[in-house]
C-alpha positions in Angstrom: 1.2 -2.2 19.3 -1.9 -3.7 17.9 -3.8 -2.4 15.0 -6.4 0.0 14.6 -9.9 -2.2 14.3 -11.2 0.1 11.8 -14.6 -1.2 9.8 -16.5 0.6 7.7 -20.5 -0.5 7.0 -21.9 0.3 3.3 -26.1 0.0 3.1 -28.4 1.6 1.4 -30.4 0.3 4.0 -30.6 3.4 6.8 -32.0 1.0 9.9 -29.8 -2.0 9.1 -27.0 0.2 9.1 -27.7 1.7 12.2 -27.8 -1.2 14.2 -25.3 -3.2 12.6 -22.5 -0.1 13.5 -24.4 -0.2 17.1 -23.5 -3.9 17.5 -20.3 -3.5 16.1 -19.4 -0.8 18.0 -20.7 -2.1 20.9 -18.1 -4.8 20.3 -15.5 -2.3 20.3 -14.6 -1.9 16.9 -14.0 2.1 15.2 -17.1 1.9 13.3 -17.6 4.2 10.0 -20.8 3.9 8.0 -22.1 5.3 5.0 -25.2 4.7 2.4 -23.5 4.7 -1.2 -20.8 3.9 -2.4 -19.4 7.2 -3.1 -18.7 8.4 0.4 -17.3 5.4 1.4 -14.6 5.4 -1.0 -13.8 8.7 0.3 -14.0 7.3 3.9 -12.0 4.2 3.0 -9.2 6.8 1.7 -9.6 9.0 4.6 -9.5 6.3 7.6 -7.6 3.6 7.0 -9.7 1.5 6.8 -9.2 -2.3 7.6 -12.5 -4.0 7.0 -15.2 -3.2 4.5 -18.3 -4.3 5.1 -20.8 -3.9 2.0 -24.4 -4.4 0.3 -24.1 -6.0 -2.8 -27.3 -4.7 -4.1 -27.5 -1.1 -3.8 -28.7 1.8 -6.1 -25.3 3.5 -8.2 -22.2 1.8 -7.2 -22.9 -1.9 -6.1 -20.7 -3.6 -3.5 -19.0 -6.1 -6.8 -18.3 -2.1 -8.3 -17.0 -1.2 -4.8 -14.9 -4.3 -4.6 -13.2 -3.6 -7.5 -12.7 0.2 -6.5 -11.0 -0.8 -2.9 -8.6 -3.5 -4.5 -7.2 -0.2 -6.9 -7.1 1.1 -3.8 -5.7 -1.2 -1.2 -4.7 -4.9 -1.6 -4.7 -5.2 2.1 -8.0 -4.4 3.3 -10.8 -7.1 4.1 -13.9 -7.3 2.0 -17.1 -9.0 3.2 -19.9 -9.0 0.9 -23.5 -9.1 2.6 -27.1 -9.6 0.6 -30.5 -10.6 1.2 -30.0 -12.1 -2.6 -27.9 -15.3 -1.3 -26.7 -17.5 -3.8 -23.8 -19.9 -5.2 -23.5 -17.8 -8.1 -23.2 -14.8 -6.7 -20.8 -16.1 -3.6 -18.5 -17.5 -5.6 -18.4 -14.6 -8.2 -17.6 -12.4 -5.2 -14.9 -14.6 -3.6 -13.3 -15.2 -7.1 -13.1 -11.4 -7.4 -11.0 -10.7 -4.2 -13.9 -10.8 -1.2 -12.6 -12.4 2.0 -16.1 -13.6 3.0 -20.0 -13.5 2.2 -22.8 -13.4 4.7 -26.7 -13.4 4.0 -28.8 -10.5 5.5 -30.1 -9.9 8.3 -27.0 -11.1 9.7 -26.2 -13.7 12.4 -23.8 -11.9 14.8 -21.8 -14.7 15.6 -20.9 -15.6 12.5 -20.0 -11.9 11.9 -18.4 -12.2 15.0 -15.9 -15.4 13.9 -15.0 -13.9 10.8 -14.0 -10.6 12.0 -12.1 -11.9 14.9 -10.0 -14.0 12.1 -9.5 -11.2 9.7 -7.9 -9.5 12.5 -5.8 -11.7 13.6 -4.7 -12.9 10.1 -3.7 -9.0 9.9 -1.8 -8.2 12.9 -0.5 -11.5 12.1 0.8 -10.4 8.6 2.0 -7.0 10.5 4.2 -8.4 13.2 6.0 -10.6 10.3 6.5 -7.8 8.7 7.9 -5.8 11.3 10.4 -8.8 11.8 11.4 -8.5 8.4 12.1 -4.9 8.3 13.9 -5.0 11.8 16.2 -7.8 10.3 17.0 -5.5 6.8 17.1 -2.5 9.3 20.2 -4.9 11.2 21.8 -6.6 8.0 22.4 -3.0 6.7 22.9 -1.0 10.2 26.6 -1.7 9.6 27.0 1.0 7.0 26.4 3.2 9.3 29.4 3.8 12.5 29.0 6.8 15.1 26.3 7.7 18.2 26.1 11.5 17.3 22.4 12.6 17.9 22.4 14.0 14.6 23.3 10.7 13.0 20.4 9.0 15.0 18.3 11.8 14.0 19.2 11.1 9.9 18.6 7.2 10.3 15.1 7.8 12.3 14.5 10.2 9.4 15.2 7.0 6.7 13.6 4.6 9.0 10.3 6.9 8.3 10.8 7.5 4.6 11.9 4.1 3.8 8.2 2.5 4.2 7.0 5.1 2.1 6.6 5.7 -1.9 7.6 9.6 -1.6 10.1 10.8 -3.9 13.1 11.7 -1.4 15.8 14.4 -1.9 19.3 13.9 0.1 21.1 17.0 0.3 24.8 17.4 1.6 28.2 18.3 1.1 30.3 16.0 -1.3 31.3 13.0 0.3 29.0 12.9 3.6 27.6 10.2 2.1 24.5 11.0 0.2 24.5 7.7 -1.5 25.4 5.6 1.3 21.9 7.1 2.8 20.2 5.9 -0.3 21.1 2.5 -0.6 19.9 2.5 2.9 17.2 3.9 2.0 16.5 0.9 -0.5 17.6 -1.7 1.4 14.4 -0.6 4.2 12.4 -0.6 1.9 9.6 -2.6 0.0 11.1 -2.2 -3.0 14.4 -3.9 -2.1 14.4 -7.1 -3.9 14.2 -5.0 -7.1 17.4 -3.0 -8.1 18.7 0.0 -7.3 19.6 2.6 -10.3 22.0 5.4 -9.9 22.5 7.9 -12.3 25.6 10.5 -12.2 23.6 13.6 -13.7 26.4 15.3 -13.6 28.4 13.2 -16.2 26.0 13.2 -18.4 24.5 16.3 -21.1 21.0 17.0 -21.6 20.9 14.6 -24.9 22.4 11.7 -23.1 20.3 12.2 -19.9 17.2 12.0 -21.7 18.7 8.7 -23.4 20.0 7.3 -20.0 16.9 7.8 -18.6 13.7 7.2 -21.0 15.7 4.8 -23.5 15.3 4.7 -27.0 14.4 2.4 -29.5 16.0 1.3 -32.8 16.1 4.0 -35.7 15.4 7.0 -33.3 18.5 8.6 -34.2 21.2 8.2 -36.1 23.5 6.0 -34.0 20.4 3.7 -32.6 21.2 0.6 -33.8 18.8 -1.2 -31.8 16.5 -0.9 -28.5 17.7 0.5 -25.6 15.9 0.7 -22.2 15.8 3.4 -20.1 16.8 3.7 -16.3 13.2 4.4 -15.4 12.1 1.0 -16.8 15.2 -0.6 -15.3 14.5 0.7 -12.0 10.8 0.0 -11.7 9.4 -1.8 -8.5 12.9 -0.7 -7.0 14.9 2.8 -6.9 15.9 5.3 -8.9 19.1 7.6 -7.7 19.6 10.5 -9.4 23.1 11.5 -7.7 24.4 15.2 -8.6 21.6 17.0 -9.8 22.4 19.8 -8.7 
């Protein structure tokens, strides 16, 4: 399935907005607008948004602020800078800084028109590799798995679904139904999976050691800290972190 066309306009400019999301919209794309740079951020967050479209002189927030503010926010989406102010210096400032393109006001349509039909194929490009990559983990780890009891399909849609997401997860069974089987799965569909995975047996270890095992400690801290130690949080960041036995 193709992605959303989702673009949102940012103008202080009430009429050029208007008919720029008219056009746009016209042309079939989900158009969002807004006039500062405060509700768009919220829209961007709200939306999922796949194309900003921005002023780069406006009252407040300008769009070189706003820039800045969506790459915190999302390193996929598209930027386009627009101004009335064209020049080399400000062009390449704002392609250096992360902007996909830069057009001068009032815009021509069909250049608008070329550079948001590439954007959006350069992203449902980038998806459908993606999905091939995840389908291909999703098969070079299916074999952990044997049986075709709608339960156990319903558990490994349930991974599929929390495997592309950052949420903290919590696995709860009986001893030995596999519970860490499920999260090395887990791991292995996700996009953290070319960074390690980092069990911890809570239940071997007291509350002293836990908090060593876990945050590290560095030479001197005690009396038995003979030099630095790293903890499993540190070990385990950009991948996973299981905590197995906590109850």
């Amino acid at each position: 399935m193709e992605i959303k066309k989702r673009i949102l306009i940012v103008d202080d400019e009430r009429d050029a907005l208007k008919v720029n999301s008219a056009i746009l919209g016209d042309d079939g794309y989900e158009v969002y607008t807004a006039d500062n740079g405060l509700d768009e951020l919220n829209i961007f967050e709200e939306h999922n948004i796949n194309v900003v479209l921005a002023d780069l002189k406006m009252p407040g927030m300008n769009g070189m602020e706003l820039l800045h503010k969506i790459r915190e926010m999302d390193q996929n989406a598209a930027f386009i800078i627009m101004t009335a102010y064209g020049s080399v210096d400000s062009a390449v400032s704002a392609m250096k800084e992360g902007a996909i393109n830069y057009l001068i006001k009032p815009l021509n349509y069909d250049e608008l028109d070329m550079v948001l039909d590439s954007i959006f194929r350069e992203q449902e490009l980038s998806r459908q590799v993606e999905a091939y990559r995840y389908a291909e983990k999703e098969r070079a780890n299916s074999v952990n798995f044997v049986g075709n009891h709608p339960s156990i399909k319903q558990i490994l849609q349930l991974v599929r679904t929390v495997a592309t997401t950052d949420a903290p997860v919590l696995i709860w069974g009986e001893t030995g139904t596999g519970k860490e089987v499920i999260a090395q799965y887990i791991h292995a569909l996700s996009m953290r999976s070319d960074h390690p995975m980092i069990t911890v047996n809570s239940a071997a270890l007291n509350e002293n050691l836990l908090e060593s095992e876990l945050f590290g400690y560095v030479k001197g801290a005690f009396t038995n800290a003979i030099g630095n130690k790293k903890g499993r949080l540190e070990i385990a960041d950009h991948g996973t972190l299981f905590l197995d036995e906590i109850s």
